[in-house]
C-alpha positions in Angstrom: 84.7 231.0 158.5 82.8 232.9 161.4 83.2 236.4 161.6 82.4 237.7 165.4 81.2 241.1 166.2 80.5 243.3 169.0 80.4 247.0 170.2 82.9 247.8 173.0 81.5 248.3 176.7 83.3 250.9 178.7 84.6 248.8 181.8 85.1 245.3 180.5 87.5 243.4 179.5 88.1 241.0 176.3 87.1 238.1 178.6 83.6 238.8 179.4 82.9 239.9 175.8 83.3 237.1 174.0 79.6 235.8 175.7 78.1 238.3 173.7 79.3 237.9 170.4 77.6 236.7 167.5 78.6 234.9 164.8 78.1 236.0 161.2 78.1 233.5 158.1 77.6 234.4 154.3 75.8 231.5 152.2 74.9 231.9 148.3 73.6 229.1 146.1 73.9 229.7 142.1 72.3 227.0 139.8 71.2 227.1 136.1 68.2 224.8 135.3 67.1 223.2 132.1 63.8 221.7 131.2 62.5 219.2 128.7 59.3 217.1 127.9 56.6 220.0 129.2 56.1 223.7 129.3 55.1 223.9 133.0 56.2 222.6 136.6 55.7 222.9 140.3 58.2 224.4 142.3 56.9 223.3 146.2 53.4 223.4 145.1 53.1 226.5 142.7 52.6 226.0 139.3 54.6 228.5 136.9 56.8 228.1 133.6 59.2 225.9 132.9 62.0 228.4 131.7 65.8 227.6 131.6 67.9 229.8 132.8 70.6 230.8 135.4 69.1 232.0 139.2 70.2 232.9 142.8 68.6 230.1 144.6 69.7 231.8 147.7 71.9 234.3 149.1 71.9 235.5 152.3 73.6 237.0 155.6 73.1 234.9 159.4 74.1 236.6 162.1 72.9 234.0 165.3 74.6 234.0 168.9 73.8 233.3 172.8 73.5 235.8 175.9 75.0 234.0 179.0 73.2 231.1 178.1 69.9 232.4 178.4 69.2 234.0 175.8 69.5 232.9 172.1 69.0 235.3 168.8 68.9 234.3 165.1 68.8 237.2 162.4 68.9 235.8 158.3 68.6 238.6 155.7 68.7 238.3 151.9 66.6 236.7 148.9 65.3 233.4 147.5 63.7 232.8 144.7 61.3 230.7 146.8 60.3 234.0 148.6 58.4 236.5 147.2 60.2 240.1 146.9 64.0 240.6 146.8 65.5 241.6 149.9 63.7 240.7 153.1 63.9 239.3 156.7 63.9 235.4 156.1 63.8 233.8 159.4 64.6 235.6 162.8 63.7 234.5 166.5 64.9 235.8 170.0 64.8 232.5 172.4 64.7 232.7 176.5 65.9 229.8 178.1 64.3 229.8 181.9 65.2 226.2 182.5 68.0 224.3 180.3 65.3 222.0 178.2 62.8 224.4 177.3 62.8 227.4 175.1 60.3 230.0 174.7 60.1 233.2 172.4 59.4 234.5 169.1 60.3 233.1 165.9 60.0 233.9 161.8 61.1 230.4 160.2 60.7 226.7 159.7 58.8 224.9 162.2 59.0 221.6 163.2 56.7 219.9 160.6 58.7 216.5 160.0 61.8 216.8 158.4 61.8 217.7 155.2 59.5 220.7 156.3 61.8 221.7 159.2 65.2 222.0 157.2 66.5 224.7 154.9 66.0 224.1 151.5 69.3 224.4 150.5 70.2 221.5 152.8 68.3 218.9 151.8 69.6 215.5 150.4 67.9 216.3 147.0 68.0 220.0 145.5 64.9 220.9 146.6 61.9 220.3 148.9 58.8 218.1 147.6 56.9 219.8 144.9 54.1 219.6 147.1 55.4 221.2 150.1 53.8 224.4 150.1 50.4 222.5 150.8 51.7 221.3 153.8 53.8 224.0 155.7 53.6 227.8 154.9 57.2 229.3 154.6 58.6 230.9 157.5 55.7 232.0 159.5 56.0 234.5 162.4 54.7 233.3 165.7 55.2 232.2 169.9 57.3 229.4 170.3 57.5 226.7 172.8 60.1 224.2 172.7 61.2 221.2 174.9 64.5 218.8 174.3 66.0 216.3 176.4 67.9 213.4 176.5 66.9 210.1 177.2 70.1 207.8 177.6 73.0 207.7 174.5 71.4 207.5 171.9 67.4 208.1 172.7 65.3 211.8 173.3 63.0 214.3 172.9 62.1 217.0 170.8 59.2 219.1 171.3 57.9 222.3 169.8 54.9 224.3 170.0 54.3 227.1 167.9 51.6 229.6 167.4 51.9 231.3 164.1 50.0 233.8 162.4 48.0 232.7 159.4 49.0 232.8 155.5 47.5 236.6 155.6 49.7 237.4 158.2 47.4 238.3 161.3 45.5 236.5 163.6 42.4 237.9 162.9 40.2 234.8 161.9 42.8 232.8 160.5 45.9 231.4 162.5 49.0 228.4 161.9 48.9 226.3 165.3 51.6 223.1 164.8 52.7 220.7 167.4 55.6 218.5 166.1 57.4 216.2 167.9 61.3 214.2 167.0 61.9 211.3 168.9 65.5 209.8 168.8 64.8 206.0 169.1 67.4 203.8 171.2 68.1 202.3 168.0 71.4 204.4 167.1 70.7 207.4 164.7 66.6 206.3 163.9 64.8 209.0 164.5 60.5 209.4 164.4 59.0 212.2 164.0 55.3 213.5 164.1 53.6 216.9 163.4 49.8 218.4 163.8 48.6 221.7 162.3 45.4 223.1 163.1 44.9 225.5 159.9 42.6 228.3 159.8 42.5 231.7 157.5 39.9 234.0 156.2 38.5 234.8 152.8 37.8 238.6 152.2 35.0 239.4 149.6 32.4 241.9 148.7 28.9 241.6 148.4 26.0 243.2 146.8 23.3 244.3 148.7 20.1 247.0 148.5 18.4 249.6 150.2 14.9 251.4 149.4 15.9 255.2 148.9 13.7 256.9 151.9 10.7 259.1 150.0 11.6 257.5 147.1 9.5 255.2 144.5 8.7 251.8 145.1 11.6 250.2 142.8 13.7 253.1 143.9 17.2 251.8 145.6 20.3 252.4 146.2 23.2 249.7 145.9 25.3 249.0 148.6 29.0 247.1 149.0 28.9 245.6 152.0 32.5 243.9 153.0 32.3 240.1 154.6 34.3 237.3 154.7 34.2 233.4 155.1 36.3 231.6 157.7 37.9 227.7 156.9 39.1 225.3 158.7 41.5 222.5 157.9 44.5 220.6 159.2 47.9 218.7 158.2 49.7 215.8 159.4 53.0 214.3 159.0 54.4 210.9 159.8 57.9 209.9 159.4 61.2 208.2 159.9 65.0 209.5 159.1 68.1 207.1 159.7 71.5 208.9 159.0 74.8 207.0 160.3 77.6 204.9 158.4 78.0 207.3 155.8 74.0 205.9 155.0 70.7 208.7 154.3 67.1 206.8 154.5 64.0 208.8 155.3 60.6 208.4 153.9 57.7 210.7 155.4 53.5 210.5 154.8 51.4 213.6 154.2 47.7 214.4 155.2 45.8 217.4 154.7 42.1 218.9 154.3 41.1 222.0 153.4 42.9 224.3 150.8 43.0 227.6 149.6 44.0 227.4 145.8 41.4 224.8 144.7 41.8 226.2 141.2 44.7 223.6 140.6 41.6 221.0 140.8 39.6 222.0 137.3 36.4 220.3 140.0 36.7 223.2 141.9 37.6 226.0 138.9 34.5 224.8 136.9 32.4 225.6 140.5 34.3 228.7 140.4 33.6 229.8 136.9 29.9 229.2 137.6 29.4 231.3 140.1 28.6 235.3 140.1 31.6 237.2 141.5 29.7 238.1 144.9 30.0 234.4 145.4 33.0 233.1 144.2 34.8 233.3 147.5 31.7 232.7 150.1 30.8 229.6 147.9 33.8 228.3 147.1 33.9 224.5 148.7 37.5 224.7 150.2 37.3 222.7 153.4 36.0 219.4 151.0 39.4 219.0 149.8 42.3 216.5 150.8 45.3 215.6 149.9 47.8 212.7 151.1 51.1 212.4 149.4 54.1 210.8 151.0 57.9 210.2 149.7 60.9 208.2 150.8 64.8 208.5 149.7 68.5 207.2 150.6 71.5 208.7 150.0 75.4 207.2 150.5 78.1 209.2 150.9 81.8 208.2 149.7 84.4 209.7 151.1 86.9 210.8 148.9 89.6 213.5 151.1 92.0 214.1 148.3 92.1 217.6 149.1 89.9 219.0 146.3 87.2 216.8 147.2 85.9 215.8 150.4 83.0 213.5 149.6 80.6 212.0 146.8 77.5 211.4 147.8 74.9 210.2 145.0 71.3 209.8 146.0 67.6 208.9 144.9 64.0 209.5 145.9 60.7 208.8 145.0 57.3 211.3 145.5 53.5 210.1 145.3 50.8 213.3 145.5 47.2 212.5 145.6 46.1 216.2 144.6 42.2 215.2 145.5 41.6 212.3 147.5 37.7 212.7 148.2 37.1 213.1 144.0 36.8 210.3 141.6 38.9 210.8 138.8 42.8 210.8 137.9 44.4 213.2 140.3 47.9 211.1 141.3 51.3 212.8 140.0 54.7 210.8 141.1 57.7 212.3 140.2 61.4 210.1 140.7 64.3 212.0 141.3 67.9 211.3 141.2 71.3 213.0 141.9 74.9 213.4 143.5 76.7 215.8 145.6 79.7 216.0 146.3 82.2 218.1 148.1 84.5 220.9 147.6 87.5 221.9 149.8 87.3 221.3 153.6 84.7 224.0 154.3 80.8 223.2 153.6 80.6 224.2 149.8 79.3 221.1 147.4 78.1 221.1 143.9 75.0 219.3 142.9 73.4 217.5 139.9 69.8 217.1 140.1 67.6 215.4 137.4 63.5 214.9 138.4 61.7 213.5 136.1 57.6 213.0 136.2 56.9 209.3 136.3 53.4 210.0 136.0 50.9 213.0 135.9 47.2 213.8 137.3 45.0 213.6 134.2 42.6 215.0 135.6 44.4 217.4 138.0 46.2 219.5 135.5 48.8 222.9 136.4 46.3 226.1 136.9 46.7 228.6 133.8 48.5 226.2 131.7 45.6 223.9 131.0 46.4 220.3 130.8 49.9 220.7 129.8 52.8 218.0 131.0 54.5 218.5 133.8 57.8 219.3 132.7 61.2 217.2 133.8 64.0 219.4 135.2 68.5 219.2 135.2 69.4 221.0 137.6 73.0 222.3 138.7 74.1 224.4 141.6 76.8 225.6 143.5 76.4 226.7 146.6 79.2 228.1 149.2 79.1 229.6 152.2 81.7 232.0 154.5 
């Protein structure tokens, strides 16, 4: 249910208002989680504990509407648990619409990185987005956007989008997020491609130690100085996929590429290097633009109807993920993980309940989950309820 909202205006009439209002929706998502066979998972790319327990996966306020058809506004508020801090601004954009396929404006959100990337979490197919996501697409980044859609014929077009995002410390001073992704809707009914590009580059701050001969002073006499630098990296991502989703039928599989990364201490290669060095060259030395990564997944889903009035639909589903944690190392650094699970349907509205099991088929040897040594990665029950107003 929509709930609209608007201040008066002295001198119109009901009529002319109802352009201008937005519509406001509630969503929550509740879900308890129990783990088995390991002490330590990824949850989209970050290691932490596996600990049971009930959580808010989500729970937030939308508030999203259009101004004479030229304007479009989105506004989300509220916390995940995938989102650092409790209460924030999650996504947010204000859109101007000079010509009826483009769009231009600024956004805070997903960008169009493939599809698993581009959607909400929540919304997925499966309960959550690949554990290795976070490699490949920063949350919600804050940037220009430029976007292009248009149809082709019935069933074919076009989906372009341009945006211009501040980097992962949140300016563009030495560091930025620069993705062009593209969705193209085949003639084939409902088979959709889709492509994406980042150019990746962000800053490491550090300190180093430096001297000065004291003037008048003795020949060993100095003074120690701090002098504040920082070393710039380069890398990029790339995504590759297909999504078919018609006849009650959910296939997609997508391929990841990547080079360059921040957190090389998940690779014990790059934490040994680390360890080694003194700490005015932990950060300057640090080899981060030598790393790659390619992972890919793929995953169908069927949905039964069921319209009895309690339940609206069933829809059971399974998918496979392959991560290469360091492509350009020798050694065992390949994790897969299958998962498997159902959702189904409650009441006419959008709420569903899920059951999600993922279990780790196989795990890097050599790869390990940083600050938990070279524990297993741990298998995961998930179940979640998740409604929305």
């Amino acid at each position: 249910m929509a709930l609209g909202c608007a201040s008066t205006l002295v001198g119109q009439d009901s009529s002319s208002q109802k352009h201008y209002l937005p519509s406001v929706h509630l969503e929550m998502a509740l879900q308890a989680e129990s783990y088995s066979s390991g002490d330590s998972t990824y949850f989209i790319a970050k290691a932490r504990r596996a600990e049971s327990g009930f959580t808010i996966r989500e729970a937030k306020i939308l508030i999203e509407g259009i101004y004479e058809q030229y304007l479009e506004y989105n506004l989300e508020v509220g916390s995940a648990s995938c989102l650092a801090g409790g209460f924030l601004v999650m996504e947010a954009g204000i859109l101007l619409k000079p010509h009826p396929h483009w769009k231009v404006g600024v956004t805070k959100g997903h960008v169009l990185r493939g599809f698993e990337m581009n959607q909400e979490c929540v919304q997925l197919l499966t309960a959550e987005k690949p554990l290795f996501a976070m490699k490949y697409s920063p949350c919600h980044p804050l940037g220009a956007k430029v976007e292009f859609e248009r149809d082709f014929g019935e069933h074919s077009g076009l989906l372009a989008q341009l945006v211009v995002a501040e980097g992962t410390g949140g300016t563009l001073d030495d560091e930025h997020d620069i993705n062009l992704g593209v969705h193209y809707r085949t003639p084939f009914p409902d088979f959709t491609l889709a492509g994406s590009y980042t150019s990746w580059r962000w800053n490491a701050p550090f300190v180093r130690k430096d001297s000065i001969p004291v003037p008048g002073g003795a020949r060993d006499d100095y003074t120690i100085i701090w002098i504040e630098d920082k070393a710039v990296y380069d890398g990029y991502r790339a995504i590759v996929g297909f999504d078919y989703d018609a006849r009650n039928l959910q296939l997609r599989g997508e391929a990841f590429f990547g080079k360059a990364y921040k957190d090389l201490l998940d690779i014990p290669h790059y934490a040994e290097i680390w360890a080694d060095s003194s700490n005015a060259t932990k950060i300057a030395k640090a080899p981060f633009e030598e790393l790659e990564m390619n992972a890919f997944l793929v995953q169908a889903g069927y949905t039964f109807p069921l319209n009895n009035g309690q339940f609206s639909y069933l829809q059971p589903y399974i998918q496979y993920q392959w991560w290469d944690q360091a492509v350009n190392l020798d050694g065992d650094y390949q994790s897969a993980f299958l998962t498997i699970g159902f959702n189904v349907g409650i009441g006419p509205g959008d709420a569903r309940f899920r059951i999600d099991y993922q279990t780790c088929l196989s795990f890097a040897g050599d790869g390990g989950l940083p600050g938990y040594g070279e524990d297993q990665h741990a298998d995961r029950l998930l179940a979640r309820l998740q409604v929305g107003l």
